[in-house]
Backbone as JSON, one array per atom type, in Angstrom:
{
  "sequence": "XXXXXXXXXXXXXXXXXXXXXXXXXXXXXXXXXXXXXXXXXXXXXXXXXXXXXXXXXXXXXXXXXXXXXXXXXXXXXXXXXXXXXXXXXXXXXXXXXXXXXXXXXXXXXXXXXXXXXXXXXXXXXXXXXXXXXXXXXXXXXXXXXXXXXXXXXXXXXXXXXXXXXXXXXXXXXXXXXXXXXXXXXXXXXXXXXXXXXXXXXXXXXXXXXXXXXXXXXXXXXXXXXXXXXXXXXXXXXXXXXXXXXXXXXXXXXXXXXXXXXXXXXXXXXXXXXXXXXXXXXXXXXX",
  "N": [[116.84, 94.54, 67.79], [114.91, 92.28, 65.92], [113.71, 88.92, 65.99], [114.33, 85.81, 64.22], [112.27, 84.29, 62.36], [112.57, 82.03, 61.06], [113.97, 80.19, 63.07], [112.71, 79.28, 64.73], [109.97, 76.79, 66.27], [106.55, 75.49, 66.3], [104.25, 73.45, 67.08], [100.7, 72.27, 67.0], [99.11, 70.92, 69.11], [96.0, 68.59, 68.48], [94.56, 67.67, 70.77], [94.31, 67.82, 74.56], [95.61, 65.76, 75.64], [97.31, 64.75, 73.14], [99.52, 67.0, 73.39], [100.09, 66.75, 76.3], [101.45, 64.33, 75.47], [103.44, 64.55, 73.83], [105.22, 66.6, 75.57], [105.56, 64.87, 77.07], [107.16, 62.88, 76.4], [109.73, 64.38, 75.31], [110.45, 66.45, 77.49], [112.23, 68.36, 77.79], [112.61, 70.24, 75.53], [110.21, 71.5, 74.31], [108.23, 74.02, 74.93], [104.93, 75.29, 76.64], [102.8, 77.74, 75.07], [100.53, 79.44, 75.04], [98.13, 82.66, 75.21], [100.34, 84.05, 74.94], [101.16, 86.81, 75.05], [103.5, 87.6, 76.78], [105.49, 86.2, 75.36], [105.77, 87.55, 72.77], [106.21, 89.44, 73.12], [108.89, 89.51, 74.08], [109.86, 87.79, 71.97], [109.43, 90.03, 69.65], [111.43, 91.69, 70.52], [113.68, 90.06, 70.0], [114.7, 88.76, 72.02], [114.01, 85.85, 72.38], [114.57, 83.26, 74.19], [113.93, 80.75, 73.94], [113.44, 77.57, 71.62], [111.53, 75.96, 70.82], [107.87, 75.26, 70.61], [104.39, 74.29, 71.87], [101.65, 74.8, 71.37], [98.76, 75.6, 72.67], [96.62, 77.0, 72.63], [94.24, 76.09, 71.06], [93.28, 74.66, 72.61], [90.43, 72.8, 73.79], [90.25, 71.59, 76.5], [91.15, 73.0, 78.45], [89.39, 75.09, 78.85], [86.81, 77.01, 79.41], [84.31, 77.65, 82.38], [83.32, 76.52, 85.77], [80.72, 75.51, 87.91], [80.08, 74.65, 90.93], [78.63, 73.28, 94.24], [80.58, 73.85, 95.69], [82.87, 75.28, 94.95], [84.19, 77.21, 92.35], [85.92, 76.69, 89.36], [87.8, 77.26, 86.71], [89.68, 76.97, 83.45], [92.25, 76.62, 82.68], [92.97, 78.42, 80.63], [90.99, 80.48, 80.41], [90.56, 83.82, 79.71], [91.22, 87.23, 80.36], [88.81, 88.94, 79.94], [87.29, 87.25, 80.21], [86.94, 86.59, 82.12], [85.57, 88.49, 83.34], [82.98, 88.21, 82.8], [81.55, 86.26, 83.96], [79.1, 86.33, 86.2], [79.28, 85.14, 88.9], [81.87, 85.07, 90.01], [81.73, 87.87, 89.6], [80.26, 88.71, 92.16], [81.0, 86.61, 93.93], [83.99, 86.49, 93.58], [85.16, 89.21, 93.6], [87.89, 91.13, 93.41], [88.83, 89.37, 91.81], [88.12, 90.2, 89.01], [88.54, 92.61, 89.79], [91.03, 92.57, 89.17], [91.77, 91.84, 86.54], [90.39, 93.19, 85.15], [91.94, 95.63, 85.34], [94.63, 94.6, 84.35], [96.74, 95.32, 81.52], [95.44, 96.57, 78.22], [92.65, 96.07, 76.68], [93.25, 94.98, 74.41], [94.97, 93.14, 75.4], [93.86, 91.72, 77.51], [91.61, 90.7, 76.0], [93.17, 87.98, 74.81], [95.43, 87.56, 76.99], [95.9, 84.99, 79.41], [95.15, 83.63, 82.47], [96.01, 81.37, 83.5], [98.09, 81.57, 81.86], [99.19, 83.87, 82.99], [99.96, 82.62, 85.31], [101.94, 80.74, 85.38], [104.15, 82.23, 84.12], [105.37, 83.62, 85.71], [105.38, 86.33, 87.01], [107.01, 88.19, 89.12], [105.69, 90.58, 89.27], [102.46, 90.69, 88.34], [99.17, 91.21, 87.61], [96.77, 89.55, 88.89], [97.93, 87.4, 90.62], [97.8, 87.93, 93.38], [95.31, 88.27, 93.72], [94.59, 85.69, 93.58], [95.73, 84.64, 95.6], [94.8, 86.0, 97.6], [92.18, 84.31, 97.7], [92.53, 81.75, 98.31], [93.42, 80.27, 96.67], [93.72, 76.82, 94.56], [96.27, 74.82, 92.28], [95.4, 72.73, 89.5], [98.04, 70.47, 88.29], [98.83, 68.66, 85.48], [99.84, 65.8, 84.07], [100.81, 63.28, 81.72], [100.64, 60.94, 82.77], [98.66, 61.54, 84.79], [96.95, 63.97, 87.27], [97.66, 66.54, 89.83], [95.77, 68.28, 92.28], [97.66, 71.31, 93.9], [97.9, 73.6, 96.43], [97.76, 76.9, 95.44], [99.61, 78.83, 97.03], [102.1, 77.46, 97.35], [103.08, 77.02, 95.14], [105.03, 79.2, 93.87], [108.54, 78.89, 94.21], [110.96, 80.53, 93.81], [112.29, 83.39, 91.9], [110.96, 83.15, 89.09], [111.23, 80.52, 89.17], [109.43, 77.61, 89.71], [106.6, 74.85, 91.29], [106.53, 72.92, 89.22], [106.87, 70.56, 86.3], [108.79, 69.94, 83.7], [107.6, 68.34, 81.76], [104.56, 68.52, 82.31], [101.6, 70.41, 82.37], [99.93, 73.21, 83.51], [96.86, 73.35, 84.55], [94.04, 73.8, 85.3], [92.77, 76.1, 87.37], [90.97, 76.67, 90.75], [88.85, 77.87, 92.72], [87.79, 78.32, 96.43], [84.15, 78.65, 97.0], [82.14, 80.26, 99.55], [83.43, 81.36, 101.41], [83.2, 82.8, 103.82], [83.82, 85.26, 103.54], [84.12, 88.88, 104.53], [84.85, 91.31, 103.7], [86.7, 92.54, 101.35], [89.46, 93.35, 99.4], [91.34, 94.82, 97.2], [94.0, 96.67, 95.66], [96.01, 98.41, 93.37], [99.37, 99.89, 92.66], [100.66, 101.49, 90.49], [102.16, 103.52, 87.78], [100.51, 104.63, 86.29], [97.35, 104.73, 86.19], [96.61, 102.51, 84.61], [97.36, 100.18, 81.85], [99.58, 99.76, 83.12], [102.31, 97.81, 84.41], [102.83, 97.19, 88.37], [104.13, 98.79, 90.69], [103.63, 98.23, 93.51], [101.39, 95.55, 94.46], [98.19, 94.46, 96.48], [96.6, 92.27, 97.69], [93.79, 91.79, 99.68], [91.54, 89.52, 101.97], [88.91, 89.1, 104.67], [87.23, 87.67, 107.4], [85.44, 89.26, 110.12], [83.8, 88.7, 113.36], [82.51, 90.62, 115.58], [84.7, 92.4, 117.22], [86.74, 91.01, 116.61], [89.23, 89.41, 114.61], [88.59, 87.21, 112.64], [89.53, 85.45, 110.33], [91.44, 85.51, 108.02], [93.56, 86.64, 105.11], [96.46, 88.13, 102.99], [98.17, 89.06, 100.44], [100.81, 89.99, 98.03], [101.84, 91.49, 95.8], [105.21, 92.64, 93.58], [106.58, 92.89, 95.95], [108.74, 90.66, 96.29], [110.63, 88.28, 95.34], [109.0, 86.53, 94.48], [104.76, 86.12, 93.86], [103.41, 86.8, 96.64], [102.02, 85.81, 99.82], [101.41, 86.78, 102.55], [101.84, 84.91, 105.5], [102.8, 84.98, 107.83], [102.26, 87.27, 108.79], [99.44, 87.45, 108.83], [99.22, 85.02, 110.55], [99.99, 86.63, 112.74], [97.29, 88.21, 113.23], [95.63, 87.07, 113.1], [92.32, 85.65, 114.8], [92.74, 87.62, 117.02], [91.78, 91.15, 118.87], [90.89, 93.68, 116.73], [92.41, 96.34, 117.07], [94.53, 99.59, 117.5], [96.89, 98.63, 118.53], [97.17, 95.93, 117.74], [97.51, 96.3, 114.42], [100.4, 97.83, 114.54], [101.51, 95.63, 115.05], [100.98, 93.87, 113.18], [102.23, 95.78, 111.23], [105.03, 96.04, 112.09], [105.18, 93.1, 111.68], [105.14, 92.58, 108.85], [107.08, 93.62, 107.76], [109.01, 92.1, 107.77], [108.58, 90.47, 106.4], [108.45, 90.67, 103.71], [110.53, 91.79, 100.73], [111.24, 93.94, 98.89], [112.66, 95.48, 95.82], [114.81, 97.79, 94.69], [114.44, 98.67, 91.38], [114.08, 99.7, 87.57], [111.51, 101.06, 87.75], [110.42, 101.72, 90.39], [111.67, 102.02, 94.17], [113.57, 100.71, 96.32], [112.64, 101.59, 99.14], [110.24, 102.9, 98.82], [108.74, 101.16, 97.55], [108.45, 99.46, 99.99], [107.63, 101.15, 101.78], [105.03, 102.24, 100.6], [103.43, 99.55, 100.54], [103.35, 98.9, 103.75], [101.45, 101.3, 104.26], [99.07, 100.34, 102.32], [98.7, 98.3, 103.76], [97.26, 99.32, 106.47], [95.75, 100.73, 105.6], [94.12, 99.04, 104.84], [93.55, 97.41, 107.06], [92.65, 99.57, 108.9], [90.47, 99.97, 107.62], [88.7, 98.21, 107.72], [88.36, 97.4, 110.72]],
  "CA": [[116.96, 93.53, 66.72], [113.89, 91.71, 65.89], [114.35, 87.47, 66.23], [114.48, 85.65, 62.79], [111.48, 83.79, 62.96], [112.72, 80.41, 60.56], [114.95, 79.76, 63.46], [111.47, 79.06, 65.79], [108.93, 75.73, 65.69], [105.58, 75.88, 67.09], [103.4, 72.63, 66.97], [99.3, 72.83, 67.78], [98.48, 69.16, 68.81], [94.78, 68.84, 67.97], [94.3, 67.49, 71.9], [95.44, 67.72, 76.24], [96.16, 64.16, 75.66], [98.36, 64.64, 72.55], [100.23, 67.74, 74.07], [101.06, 65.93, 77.19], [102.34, 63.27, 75.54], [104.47, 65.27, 73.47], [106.08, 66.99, 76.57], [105.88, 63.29, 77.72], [108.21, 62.42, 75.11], [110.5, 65.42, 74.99], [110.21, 67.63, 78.31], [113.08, 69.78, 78.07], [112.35, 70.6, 74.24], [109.2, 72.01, 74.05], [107.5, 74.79, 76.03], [103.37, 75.79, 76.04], [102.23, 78.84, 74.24], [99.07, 80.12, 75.25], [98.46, 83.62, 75.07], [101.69, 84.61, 74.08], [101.47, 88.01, 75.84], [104.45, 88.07, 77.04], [106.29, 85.38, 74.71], [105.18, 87.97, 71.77], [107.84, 90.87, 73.63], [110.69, 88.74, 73.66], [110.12, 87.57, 70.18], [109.49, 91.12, 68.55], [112.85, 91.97, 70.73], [115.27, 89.27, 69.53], [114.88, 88.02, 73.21], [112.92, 84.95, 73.28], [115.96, 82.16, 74.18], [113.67, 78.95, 73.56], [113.12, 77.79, 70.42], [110.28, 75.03, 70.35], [106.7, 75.9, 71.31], [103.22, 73.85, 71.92], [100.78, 76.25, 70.98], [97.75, 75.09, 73.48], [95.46, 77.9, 72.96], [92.74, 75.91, 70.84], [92.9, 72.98, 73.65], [88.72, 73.24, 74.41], [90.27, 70.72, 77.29], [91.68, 73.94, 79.17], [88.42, 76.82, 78.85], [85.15, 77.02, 80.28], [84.55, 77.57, 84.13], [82.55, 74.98, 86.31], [80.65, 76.13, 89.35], [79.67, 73.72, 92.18], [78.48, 74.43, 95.36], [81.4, 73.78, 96.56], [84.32, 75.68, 94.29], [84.57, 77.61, 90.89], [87.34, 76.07, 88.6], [88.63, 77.81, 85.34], [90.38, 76.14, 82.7], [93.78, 77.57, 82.48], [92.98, 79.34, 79.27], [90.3, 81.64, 80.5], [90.93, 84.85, 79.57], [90.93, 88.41, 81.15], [87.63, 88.96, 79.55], [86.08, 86.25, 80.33], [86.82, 86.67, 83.83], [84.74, 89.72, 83.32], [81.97, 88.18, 81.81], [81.11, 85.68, 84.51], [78.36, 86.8, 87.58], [79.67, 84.76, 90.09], [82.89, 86.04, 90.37], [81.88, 89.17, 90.4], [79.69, 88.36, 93.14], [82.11, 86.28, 95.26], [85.95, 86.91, 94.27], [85.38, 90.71, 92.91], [88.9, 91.23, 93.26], [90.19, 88.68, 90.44], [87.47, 91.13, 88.66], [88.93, 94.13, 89.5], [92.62, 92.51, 88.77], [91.58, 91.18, 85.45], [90.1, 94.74, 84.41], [93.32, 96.47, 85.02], [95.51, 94.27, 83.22], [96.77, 95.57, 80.01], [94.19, 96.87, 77.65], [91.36, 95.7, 76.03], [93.97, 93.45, 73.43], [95.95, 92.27, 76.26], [92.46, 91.07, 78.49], [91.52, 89.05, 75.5], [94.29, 87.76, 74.65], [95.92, 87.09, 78.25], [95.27, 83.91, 80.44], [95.11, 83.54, 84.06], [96.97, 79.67, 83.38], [99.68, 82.02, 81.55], [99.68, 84.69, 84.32], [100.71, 82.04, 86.86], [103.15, 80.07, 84.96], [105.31, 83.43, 83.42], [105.96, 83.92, 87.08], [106.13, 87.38, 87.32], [106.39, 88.96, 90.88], [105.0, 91.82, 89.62], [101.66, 90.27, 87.75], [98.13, 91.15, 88.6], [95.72, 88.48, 89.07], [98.26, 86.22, 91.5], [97.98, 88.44, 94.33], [93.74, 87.94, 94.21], [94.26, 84.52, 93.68], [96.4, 84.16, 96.9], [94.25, 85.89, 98.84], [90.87, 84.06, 97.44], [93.42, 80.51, 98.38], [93.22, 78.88, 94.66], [94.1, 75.8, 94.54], [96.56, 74.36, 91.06], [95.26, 71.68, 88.66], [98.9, 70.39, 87.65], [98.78, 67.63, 84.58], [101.19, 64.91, 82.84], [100.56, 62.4, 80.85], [99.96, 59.65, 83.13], [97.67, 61.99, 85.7], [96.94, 65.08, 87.73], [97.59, 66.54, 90.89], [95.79, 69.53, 92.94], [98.31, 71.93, 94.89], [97.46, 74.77, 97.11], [98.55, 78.22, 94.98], [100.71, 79.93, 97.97], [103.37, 76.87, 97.69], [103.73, 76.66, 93.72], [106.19, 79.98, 93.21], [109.74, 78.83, 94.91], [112.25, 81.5, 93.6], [112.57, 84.29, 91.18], [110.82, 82.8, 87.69], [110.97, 79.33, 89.83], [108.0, 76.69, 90.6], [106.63, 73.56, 91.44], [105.95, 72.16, 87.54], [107.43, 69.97, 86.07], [108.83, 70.24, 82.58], [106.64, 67.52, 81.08], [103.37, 68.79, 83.02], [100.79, 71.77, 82.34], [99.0, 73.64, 84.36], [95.15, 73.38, 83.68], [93.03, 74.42, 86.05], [92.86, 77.15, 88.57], [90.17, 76.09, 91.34], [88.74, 78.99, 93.83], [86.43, 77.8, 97.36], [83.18, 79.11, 97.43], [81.38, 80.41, 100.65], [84.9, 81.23, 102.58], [82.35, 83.7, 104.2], [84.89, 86.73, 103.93], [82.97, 89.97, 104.05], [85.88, 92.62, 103.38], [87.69, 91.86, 100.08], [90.54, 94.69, 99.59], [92.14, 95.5, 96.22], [94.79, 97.84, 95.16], [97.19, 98.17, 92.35], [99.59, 100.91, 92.42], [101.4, 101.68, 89.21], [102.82, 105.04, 87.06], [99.08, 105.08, 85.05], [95.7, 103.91, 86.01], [95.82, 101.91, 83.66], [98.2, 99.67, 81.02], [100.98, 100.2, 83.17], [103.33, 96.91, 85.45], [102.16, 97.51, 89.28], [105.01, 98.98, 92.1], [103.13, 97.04, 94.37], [99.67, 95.2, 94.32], [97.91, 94.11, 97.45], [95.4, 91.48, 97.89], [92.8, 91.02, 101.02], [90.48, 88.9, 102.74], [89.38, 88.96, 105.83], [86.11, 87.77, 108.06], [84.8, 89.65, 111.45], [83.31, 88.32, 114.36], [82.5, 91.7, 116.22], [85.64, 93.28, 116.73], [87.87, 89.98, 116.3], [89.35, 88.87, 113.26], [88.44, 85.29, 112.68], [89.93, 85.05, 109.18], [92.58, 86.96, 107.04], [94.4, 86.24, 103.77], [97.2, 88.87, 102.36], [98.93, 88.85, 99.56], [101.53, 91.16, 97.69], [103.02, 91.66, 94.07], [105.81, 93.28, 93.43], [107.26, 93.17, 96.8], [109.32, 89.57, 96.83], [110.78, 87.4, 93.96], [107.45, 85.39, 93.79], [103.46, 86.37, 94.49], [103.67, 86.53, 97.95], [101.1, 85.22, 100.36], [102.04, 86.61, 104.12], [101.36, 83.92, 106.24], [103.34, 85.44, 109.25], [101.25, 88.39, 109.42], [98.2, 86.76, 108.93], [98.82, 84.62, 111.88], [99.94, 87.7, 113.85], [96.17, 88.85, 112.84], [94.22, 85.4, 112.54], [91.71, 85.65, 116.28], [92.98, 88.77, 118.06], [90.74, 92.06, 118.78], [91.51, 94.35, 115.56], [92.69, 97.54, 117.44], [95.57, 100.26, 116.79], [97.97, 98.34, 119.22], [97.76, 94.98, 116.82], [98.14, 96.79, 113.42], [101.32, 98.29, 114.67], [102.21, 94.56, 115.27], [101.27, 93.81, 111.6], [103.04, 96.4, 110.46], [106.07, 94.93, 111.83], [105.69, 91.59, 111.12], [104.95, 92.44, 107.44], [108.46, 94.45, 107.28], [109.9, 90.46, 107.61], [108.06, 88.93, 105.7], [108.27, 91.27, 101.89], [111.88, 91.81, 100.39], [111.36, 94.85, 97.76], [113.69, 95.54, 95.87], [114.76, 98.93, 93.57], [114.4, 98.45, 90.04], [113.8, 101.04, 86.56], [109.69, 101.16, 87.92], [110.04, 101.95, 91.56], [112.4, 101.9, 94.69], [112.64, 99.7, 97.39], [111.51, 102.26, 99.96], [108.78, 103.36, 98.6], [107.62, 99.94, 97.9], [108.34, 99.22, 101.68], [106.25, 102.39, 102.4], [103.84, 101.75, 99.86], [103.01, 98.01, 101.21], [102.79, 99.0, 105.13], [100.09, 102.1, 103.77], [98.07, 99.13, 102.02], [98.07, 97.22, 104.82], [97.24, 99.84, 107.41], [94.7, 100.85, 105.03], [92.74, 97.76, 104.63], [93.2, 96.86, 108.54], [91.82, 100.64, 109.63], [88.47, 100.27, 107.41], [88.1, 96.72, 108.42], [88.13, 97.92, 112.15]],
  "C": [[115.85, 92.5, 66.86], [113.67, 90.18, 65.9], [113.81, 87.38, 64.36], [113.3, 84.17, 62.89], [111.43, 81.99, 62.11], [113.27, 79.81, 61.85], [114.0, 79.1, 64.96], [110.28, 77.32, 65.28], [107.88, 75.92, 66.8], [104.77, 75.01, 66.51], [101.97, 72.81, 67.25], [98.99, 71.51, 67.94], [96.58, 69.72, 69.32], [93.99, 68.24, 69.94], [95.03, 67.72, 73.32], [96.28, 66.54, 75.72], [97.42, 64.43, 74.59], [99.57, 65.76, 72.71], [100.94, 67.41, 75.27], [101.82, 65.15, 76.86], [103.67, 63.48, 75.04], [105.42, 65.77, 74.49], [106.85, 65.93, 77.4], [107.51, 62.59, 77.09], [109.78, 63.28, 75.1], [110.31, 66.64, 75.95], [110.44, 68.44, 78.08], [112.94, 70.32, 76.56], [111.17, 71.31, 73.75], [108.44, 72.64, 75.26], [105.91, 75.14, 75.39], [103.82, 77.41, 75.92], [100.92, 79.01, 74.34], [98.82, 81.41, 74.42], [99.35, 84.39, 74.16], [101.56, 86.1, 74.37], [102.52, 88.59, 76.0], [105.56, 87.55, 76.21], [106.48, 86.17, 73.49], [106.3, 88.85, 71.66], [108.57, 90.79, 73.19], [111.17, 88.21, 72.29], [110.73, 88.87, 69.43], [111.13, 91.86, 69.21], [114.19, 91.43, 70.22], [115.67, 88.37, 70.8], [114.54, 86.68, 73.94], [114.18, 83.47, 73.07], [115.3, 80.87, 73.72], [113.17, 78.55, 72.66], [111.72, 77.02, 69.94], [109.01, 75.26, 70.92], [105.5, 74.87, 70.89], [102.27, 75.03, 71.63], [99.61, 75.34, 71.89], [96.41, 76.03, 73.02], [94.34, 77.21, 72.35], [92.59, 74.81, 71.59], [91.39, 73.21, 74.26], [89.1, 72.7, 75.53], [90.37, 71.76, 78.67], [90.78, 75.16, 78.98], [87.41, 75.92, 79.56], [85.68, 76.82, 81.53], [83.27, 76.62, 84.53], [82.06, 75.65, 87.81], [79.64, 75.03, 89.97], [79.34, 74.51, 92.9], [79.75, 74.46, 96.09], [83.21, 75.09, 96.13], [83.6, 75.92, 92.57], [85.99, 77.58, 90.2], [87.46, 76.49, 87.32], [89.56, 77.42, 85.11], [91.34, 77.48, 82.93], [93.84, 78.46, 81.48], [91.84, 80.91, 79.26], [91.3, 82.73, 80.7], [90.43, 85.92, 80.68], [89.38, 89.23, 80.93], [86.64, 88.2, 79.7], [86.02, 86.07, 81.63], [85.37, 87.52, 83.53], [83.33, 89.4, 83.13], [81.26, 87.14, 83.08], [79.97, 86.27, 86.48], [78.77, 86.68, 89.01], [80.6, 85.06, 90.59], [82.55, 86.85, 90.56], [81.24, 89.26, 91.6], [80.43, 87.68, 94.64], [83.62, 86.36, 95.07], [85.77, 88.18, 93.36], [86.94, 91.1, 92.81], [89.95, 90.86, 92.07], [89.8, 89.18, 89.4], [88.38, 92.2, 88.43], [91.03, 94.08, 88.68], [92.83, 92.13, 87.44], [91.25, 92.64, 84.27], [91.18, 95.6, 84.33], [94.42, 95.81, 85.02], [95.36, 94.68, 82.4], [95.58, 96.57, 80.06], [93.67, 96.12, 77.21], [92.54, 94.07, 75.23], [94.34, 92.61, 74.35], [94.99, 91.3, 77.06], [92.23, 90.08, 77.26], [92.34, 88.42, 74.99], [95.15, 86.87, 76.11], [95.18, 86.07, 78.75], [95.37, 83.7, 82.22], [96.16, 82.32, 84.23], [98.81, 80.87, 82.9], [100.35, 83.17, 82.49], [100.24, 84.39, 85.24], [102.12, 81.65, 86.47], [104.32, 81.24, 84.31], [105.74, 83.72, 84.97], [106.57, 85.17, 87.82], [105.85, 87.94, 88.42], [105.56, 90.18, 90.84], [103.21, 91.7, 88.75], [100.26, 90.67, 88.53], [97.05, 90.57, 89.25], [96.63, 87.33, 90.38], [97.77, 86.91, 92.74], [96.21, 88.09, 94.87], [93.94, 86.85, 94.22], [94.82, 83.66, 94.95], [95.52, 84.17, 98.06], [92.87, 85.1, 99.07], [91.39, 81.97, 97.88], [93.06, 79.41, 97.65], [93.91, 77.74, 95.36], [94.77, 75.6, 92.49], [96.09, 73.2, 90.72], [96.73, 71.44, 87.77], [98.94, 68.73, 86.46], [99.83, 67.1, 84.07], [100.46, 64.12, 82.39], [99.81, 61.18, 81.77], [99.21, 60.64, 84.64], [97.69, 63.39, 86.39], [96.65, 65.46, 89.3], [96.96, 67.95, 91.22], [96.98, 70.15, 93.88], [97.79, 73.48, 94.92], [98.51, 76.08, 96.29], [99.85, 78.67, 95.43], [102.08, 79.21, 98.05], [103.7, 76.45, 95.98], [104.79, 77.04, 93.31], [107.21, 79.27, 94.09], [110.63, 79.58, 95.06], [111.59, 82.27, 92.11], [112.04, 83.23, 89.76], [110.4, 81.24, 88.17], [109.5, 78.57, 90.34], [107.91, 75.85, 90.67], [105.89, 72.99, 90.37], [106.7, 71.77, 86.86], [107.6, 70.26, 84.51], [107.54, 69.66, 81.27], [105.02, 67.63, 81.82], [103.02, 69.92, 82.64], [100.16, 71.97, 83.37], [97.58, 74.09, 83.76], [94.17, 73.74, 83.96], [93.27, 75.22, 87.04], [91.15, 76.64, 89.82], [89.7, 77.24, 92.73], [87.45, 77.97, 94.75], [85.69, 78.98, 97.2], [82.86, 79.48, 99.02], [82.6, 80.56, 101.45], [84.13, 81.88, 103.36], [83.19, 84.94, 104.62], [83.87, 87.57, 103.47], [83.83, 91.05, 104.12], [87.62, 91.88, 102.49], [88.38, 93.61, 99.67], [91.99, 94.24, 98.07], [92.73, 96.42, 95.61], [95.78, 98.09, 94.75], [97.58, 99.75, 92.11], [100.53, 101.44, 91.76], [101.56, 103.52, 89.11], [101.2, 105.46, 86.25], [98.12, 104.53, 86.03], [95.35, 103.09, 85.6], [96.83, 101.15, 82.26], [99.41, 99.91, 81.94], [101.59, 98.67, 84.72], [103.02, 98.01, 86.97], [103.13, 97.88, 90.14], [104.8, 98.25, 92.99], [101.54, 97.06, 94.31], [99.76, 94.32, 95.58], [96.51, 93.69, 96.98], [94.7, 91.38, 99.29], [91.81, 90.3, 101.16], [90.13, 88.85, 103.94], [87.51, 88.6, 106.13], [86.02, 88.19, 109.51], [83.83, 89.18, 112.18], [83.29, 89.35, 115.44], [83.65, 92.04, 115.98], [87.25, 91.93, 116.57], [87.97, 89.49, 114.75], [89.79, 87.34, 113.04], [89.4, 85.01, 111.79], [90.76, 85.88, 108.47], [93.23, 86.36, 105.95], [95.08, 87.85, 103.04], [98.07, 88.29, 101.57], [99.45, 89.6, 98.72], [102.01, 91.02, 96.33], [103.64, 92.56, 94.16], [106.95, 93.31, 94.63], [108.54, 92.26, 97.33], [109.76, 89.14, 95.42], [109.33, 86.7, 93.56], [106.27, 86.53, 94.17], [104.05, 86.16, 95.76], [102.25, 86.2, 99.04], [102.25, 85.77, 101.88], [101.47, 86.19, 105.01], [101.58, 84.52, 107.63], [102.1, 86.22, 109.66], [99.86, 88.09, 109.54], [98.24, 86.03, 110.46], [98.82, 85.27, 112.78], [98.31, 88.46, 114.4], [95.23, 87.99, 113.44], [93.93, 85.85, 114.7], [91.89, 86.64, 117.29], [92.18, 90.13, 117.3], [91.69, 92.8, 117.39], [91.62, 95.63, 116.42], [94.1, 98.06, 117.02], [97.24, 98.95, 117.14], [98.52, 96.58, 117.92], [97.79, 95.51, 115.32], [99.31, 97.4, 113.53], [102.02, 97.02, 114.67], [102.11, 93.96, 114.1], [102.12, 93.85, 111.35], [104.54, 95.82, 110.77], [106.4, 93.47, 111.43], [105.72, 91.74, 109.76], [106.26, 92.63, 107.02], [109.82, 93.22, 107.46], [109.69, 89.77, 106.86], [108.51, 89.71, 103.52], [109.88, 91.69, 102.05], [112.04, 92.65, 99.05], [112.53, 95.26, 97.56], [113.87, 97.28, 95.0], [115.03, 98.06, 92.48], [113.88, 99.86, 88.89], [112.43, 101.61, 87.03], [109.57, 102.31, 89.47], [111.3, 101.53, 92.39], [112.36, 101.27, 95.94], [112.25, 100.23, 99.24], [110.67, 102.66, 100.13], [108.3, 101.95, 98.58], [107.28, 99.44, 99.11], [107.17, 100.21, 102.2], [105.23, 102.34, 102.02], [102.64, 100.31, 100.86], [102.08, 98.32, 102.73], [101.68, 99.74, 104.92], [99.2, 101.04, 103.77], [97.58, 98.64, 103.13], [96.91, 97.79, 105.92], [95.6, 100.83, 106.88], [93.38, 100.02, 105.43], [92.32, 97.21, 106.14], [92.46, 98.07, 109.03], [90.3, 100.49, 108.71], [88.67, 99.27, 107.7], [87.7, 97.26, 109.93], [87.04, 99.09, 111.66]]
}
């Protein structure tokens, strides 16, 4: 049953400023509309429960990317295409590249936002998992100002985060020069290609002969939120990379991810799936 679409309102304020203030005004009453990707589903289903909508997408306040020497920052509105389109990324976070290319298709890339990828909060999404391991930083906004927070502590629970009703999220913020030299992506779905991920794995990691100075993992699909495994990372972070500490990974990882079964996939394979990844990306690193 298809929704009845008088029974919907959808404002476009002509600025950030007059969109915040609006939310300013009326938190719990009005949600952003970007994209609309996924908001588009639930409509053409009969499923979409909230009725009032900001439409943001022509906010110029929220596009274009910014590159320092220090950090590349994308407005919340860059698209999956426009990831694509930029050098430097592909050059230093190839990953949010390769996670941006196999989203969707072609409509869905331009169309989709990286700002709306975070905030829909889906555990199984593909761009959080690079952005965990590349350790974004959030641009969160209200009316009267804006705060940075570190990515890996935004999700809280299942759909859950740290944003406030009357606040957007506006910028995404990646460091430059982390000096990681083994970046590790792999999304493993029912297609190649248009198809929600069983589990997606993010890496980073830097070598110092056979020690591993540096590491960043991160998982979709395998937890209620993006997941960022900190544990195992520290199990990792400064010790020689040999068989005896990937076996110690592998257990710590099997604490840290909480797959579950669902219509896509089951939660032993995703368990089996995951440890592979890992055991993967740690044997070519070594």
């Amino acid at each position: 049953m298809r929704a009845y679409i008088p029974d919907y309102q959808i404002v476009s304020p002509n600025s950030l400023a007059a969109a915040l203030a609006l939310l300013q005004r009326e938190p719990d009453i009005w949600k952003p509309f970007a994209g609309g990707t996924d908001l588009m589903v639930l409509l053409e289903s009969g499923n979409l429960p909230h009725r009032n909508y900001i439409d943001i997408w022509n906010l110029a306040e929220l596009r274009g990317v910014n590159i320092n020497d220090s950090h590349v920052t994308l407005g919340a509105l860059t698209t999956y295409t426009e990831v694509q389109s930029y050098d430097v990324l592909g050059q230093e976070f190839p990953m949010l590249l390769q996670a941006a290319s196999e989203t969707g298709g072609l409509a869905i890339q331009n169309r989709g936002t990286l700002g709306g990828n975070i905030v829909n909060a889906s555990p199984a999404a593909d761009s959080p998992p690079a952005l965990l391991a590349y350790d974004a930083e959030l641009e969160l906004t209200c009316a009267t100002g804006a705060r940075w927070v570190p990515y890996y502590t935004f999700h809280t629970g299942y759909k859950q985060m740290d944003l406030r009703a009357n606040k957007l999220q506006t910028r995404i913020r990646l460091p430059r020069h982390s000096q990681a030299n083994l970046h590790y992506y792999h999304k493993v779905g029912t297609r190649k290609a248009q198809a929600i991920s069983k589990v997606c794995f993010a890496a980073t990691a830097r070598l110092s002969g056979d020690r591993l100075d540096e590491v960043r993992l991160a998982f979709g699909s395998v937890a209620p939120i993006p997941l960022r495994c900190v544990k195992t990372e520290a199990r990792l972070r400064g010790h020689q990379l040999d068989q005896s500490l990937i076996e110690e990974a592998i257990a710590e990882l099997r604490t840290e991810i909480t797959p579950i079964d669902d219509i896509r996939s089951t939660q032993n394979y995703r368990l089996r799936v995951a440890q592979n990844l890992l055991i993967d990306f740690l044997t070519s690193t070594a």
